[in-house]
C-alpha positions in Angstrom: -89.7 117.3 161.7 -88.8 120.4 159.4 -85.1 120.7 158.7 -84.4 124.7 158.0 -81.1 126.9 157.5 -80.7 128.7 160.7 -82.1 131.9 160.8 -81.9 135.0 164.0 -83.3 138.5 164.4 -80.8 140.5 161.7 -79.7 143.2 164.9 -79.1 141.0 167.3 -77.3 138.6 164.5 -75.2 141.8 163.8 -74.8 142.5 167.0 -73.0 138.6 168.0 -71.2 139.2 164.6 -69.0 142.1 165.6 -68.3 140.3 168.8 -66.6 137.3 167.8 -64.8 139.2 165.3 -63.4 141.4 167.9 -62.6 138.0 169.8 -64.2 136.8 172.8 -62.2 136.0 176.6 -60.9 133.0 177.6 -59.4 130.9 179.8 -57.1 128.5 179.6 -57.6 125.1 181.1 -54.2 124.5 181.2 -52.5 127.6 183.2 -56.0 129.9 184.1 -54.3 132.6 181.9 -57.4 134.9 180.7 -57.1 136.5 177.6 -59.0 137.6 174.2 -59.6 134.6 171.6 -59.5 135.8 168.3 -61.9 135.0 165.4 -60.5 131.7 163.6 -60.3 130.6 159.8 -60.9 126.8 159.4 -57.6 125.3 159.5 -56.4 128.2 162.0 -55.6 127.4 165.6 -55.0 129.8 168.6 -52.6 128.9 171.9 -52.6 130.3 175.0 -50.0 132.9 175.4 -48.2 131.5 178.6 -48.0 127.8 178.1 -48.9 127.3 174.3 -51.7 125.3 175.3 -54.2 124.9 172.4 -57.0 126.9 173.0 -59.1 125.9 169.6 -59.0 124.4 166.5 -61.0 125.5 163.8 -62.1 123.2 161.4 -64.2 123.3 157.8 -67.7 122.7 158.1 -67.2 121.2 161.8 -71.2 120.6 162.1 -71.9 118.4 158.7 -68.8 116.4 158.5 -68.9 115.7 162.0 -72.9 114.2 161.7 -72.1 112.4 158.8 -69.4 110.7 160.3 -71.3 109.8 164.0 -73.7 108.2 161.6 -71.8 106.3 159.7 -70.1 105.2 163.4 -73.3 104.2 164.4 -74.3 102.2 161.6 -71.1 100.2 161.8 -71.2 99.7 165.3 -74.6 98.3 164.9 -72.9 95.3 162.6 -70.3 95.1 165.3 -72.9 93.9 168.2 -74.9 91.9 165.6 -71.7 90.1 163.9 -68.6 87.4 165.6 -65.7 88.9 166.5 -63.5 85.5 166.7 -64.1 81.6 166.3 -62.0 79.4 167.6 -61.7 75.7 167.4 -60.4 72.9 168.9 -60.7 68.7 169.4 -63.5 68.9 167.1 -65.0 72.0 169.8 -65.9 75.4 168.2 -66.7 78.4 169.9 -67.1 82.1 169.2 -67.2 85.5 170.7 -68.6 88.4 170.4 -68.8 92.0 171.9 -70.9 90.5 174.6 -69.9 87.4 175.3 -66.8 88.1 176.7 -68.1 90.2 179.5 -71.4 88.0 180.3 -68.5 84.9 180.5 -66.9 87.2 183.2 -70.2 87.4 185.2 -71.0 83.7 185.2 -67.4 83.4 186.4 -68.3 85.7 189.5 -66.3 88.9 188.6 -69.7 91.0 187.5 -67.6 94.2 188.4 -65.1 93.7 185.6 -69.0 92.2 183.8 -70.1 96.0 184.4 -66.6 98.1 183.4 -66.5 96.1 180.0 -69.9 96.7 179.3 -70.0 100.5 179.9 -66.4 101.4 178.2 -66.9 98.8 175.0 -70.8 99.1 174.0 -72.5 101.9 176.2 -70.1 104.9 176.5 -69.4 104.7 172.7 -73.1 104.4 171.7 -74.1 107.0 174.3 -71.5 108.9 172.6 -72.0 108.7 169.4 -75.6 108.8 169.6 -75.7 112.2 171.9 -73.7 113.9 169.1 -75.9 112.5 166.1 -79.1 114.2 168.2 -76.9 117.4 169.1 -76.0 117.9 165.2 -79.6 116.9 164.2 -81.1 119.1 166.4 -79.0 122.1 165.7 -80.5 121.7 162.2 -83.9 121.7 163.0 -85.7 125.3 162.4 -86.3 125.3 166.5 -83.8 122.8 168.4 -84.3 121.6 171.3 -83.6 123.2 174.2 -82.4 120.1 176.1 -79.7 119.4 173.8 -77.3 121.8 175.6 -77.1 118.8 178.0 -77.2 116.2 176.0 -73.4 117.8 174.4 -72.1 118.2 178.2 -72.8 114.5 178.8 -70.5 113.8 175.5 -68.1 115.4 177.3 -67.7 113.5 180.0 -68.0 110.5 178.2 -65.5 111.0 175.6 -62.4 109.8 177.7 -64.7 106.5 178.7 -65.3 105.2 175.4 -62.4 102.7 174.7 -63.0 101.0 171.0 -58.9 101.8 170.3 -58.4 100.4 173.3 -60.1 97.4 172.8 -58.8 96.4 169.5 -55.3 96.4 171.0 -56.8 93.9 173.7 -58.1 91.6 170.8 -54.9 91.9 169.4 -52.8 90.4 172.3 -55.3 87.9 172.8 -55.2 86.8 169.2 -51.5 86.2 169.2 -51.9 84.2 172.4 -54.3 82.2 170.9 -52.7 81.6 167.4 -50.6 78.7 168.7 -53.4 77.2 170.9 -56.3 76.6 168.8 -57.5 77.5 165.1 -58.9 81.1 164.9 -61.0 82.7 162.5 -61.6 86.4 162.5 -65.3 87.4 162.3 -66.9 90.0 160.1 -67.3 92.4 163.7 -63.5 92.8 164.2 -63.2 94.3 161.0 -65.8 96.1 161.7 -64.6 97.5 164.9 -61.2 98.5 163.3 -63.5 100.4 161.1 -65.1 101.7 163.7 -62.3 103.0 165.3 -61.0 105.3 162.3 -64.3 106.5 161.7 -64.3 107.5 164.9 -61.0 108.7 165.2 -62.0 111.1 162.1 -65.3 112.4 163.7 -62.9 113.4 166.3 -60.7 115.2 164.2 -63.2 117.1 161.8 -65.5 118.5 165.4 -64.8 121.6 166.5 -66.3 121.7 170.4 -66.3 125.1 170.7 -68.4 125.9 167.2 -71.2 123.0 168.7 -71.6 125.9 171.7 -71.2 128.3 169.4 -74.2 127.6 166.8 -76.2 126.8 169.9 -76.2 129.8 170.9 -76.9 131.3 167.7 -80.0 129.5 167.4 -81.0 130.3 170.7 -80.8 127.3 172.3 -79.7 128.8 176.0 -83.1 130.3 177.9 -82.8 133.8 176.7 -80.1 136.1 175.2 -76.4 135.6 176.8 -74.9 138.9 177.8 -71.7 138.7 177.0 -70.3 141.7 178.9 -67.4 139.6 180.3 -65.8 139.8 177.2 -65.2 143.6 177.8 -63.5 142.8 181.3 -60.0 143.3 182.1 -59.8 140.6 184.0 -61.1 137.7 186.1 -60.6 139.8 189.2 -64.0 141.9 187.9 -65.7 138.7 188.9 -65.7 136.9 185.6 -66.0 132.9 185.8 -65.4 130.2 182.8 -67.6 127.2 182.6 -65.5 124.2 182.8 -68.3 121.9 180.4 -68.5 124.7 177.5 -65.8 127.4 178.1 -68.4 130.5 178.4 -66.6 133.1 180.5 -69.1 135.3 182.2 -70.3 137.0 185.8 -72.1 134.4 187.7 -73.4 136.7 189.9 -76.0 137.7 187.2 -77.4 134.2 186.5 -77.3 132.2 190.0 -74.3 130.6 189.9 -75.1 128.9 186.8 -73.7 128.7 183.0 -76.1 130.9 180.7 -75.1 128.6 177.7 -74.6 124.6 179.2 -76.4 125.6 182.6 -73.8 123.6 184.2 -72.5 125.3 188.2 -69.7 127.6 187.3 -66.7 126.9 189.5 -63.3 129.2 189.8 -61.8 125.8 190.0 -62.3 121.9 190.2 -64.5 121.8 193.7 -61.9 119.8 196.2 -59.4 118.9 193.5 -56.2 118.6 195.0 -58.0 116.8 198.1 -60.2 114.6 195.6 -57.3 113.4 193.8 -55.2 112.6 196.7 -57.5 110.2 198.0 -58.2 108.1 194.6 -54.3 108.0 193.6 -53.9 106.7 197.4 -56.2 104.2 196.7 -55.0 103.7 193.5 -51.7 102.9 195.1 -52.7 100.3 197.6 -54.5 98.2 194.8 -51.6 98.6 192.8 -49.6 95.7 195.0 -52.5 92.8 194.4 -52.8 94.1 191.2 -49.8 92.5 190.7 -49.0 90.2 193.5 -52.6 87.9 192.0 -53.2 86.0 189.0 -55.5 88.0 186.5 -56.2 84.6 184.7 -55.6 80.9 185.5 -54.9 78.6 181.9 -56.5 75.0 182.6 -55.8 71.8 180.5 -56.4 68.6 181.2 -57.9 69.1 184.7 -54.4 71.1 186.1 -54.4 75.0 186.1 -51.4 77.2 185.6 -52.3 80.6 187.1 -50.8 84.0 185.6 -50.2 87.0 186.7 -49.7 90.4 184.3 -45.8 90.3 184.2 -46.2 86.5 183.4 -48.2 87.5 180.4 -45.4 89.4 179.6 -43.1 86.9 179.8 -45.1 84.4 177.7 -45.0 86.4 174.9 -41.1 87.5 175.3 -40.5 83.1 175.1 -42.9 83.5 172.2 -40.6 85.9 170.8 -43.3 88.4 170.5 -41.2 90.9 171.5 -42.9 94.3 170.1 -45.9 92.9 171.8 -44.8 91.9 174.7 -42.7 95.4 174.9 -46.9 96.9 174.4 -48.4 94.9 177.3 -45.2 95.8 179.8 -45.9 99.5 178.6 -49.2 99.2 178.9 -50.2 96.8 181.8 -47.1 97.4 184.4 -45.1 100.9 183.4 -48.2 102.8 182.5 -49.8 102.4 185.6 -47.2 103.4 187.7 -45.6 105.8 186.2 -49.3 107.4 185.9 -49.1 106.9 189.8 -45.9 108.4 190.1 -46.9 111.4 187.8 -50.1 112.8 189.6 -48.1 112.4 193.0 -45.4 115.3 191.9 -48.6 117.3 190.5 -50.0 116.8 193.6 -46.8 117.4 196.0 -46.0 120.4 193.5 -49.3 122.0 194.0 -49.4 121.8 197.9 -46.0 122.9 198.1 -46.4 126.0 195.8 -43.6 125.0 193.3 -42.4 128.1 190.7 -40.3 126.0 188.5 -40.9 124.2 185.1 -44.7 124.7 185.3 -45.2 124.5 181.8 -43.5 121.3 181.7 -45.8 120.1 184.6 -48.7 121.1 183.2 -47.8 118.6 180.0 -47.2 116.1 182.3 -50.3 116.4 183.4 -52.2 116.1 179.9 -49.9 113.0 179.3 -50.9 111.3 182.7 -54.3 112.3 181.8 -54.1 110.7 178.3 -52.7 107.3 178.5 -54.2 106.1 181.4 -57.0 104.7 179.8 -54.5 102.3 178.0 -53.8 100.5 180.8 -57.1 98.4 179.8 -55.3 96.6 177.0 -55.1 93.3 180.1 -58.5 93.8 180.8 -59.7 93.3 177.4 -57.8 90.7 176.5 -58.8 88.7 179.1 -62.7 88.9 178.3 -61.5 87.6 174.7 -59.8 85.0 176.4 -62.0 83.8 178.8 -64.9 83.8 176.0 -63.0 81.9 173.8 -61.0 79.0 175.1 -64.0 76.9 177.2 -63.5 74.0 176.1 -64.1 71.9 179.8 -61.2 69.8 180.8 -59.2 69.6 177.4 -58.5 73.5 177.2 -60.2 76.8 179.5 -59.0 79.8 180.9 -60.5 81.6 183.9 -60.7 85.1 185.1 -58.6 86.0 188.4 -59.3 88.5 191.5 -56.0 90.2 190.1 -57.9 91.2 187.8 -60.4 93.5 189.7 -57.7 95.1 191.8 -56.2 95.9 188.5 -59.4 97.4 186.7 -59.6 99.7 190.3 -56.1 101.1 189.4 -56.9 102.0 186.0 -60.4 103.4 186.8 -59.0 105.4 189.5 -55.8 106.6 188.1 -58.4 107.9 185.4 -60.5 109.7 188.2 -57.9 111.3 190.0 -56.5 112.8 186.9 -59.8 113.6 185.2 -60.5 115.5 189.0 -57.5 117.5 189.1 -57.3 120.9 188.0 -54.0 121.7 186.2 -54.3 125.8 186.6 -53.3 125.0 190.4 -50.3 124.5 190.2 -50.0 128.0 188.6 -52.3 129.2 190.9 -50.1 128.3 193.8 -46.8 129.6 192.0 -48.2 132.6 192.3 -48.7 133.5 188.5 -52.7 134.0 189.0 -53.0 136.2 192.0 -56.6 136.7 192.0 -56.8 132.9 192.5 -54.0 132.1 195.3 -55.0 130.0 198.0 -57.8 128.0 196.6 -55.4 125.2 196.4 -57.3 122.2 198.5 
């Protein structure tokens, strides 16, 4: 294929010009507050004028640094699957893990769900990932991209929260120092090249700017026909005017069926069933939560007798270790994270039904924190694949997987649901602070 400089028809160029420099509407995710976002210099960021949520972050030359550093993500994750992570030895026994042993070990043990979860948040949602946003950038380089990538980008956005490579690190990490004293370990070339992974990641993050992605798409015409962007010039959302929740395009849906012009994804006022969508994963959330941790997540075997442990015993093992920064991580992570990410979305949702006024900005940061750190919680899960992949060494040494561990992969998985499913600008909606949108609570 022929790479080209982007090129557009010089009026209607001029045309798109003088409408993001007069600044475009917006709404904010956070409170529903619409108002005009103004043109950006890299390095510039705008908030939202009621609760100081960022609205965008403009960054230098968001497009090129951003595909060079997918690729080079790529390319090390590639010598992550191919390399060891760990080897460990033992009574003359030696055995080693890597990326997908740990996972397969937890199938032929008879927990394929937790077999499945690993898979998808270690290997396929960061490939997927970082794949979909090399062929976005590619194809946004091409003299005529195609058209499809508009949904390739959405998907990146609803995998980003489901790619867990930090995550995962921290779970080697605990299961390294639980090892240390057992056997003889020997880090593999693919840890380090996972912890690389992570920062180059971490940086492709940093140096994207979502909205400029949308932004040159629609530049180059990738959306079927022109956008009209005569929502800009509205007053208000009470003249009809919608914003996507993939790709942030506020428009009239009434003029394209329901339907973003740019992403083509179904425009929404809000979250479709929110309130009564997250209610009924955090309740089930809940009731896993007790054999969670009531069961052991993994049983340690040697010599024939098994000594099964449950989360807070991990805990504990490393606190007589005197591992007390991590054990003070895995308590964080494993036991308060969990609940008080429980605890958090129930006073959203109780808030929200009940039409609270007070302290909304300080609920709606609640909510981005529950919404972040949830996916931490996996730390236990991770380090139990490591474990279980490692130590096998028949009756001297072995651990095993445990049904705790299942009901405790539910709780994180749907604590991560219920808050991903939850729409935030409810709880100003139903303090009265958006009247056009009162009563869609539900």
């Amino acid at each position: 294929m022929t790479l080209a400089a982007p090129t557009a028809d010089t009026a209607l160029a001029g045309a798109r010009e003088a409408w993001r420099t007069a600044g475009r509407l917006c709404e904010c995710a956070s409170c529903g507050q619409f108002q005009k976002l103004p043109s950006l210099l890299p390095g510039e960021a705008a908030r939202c004028i009621r609760c100081d949520a960022v609205l965008r972050r403009a960054r230098v030359d968001p497009l090129g640094r951003a595909l060079a550093l997918n690729i080079a993500a790529l390319s090390i994750f590639a010598v992550a699957c191919l390399m060891t992570l760990m080897t460990v030895s033992t009574a003359g026994m030696v055995r080693d893990a890597s990326l997908f042993s740990g996972p397969i070990d937890m199938g032929r043990s008879g927990l394929w769900e937790l077999t499945i979860v690993v898979m998808f948040t270690t290997v396929v949602a960061p490939i997927a990932k970082l794949s979909a946003m090399v062929y976005v950038l590619v194809g946004l380089r091409l003299s005529r991209p195609p058209r499809h990538i508009r949904r390739v980008y959405a998907l990146v956005e609803h995998l980003r929260p489901w790619s867990m490579v930090e995550v995962f690190l921290l779970g080697v990490l605990v299961a390294y120092t639980k090892l240390i004293d057992l056997v003889h370990i020997e880090i593999g070339v693919a840890l380090y090249a996972m912890a690389l992974l992570m920062l180059t990641m971490i940086a492709a993050e940093a140096v994207l700017d979502r909205q400029a992605v949308w932004d040159e798409m629609e530049r180059r015409g990738v959306p079927h026909g022109d956008i009209d962007h005569a929502a800009t010039a509205l007053s208000g959302p009470a003249d009809g005017a919608l914003s996507c929740h993939t790709c942030g395009l506020v428009s009239l849906p009434h003029d394209h069926d329901d339907h973003c012009p740019r992403c083509g994804s179904a425009l929404h006022a809000r979250k479709p069933n929110a309130v009564s969508r997250a209610w009924a994963l955090l309740i089930a959330a809940a009731i896993l939560y007790v054999p969670a941790n009531v069961y052991p997540v993994l049983q340690f075997i040697q010599l024939g007798s098994g000594e099964p442990s449950t989360i807070l015993g991990g805990v504990v093992e490393l606190l007589d270790g005197g591992m007390w920064p991590l054990a003070a991580l895995v308590f964080f992570a494993s036991v308060a994270v969990p609940m008080l990410k429980i605890a958090g979305l129930l006073l959203l949702l109780v808030s929200t039904q009940l039409g609270w006024t007070h302290r909304l900005r300080d609920r709606t940061k609640l909510y981005f924190a529950v919404n972040a750190i949830g996916r931490w919680s996996m730390i236990d899960i991770f380090m139990e694949t490591i474990l279980v992949a490692l130590v096998r060494f028949g009756d001297v040494v072995s651990i095993e997987p445990g049904m705790g561990a299942i009901a405790f992969c539910g709780v994180v998985i749907l604590t991560m649901l219920a808050a991903e499913g939850f729409d935030p600008r409810l709880m100003w909606d139903t303090a009265g602070e958006n009247p056009h949108r009162r009563g869609e609570a539900h």
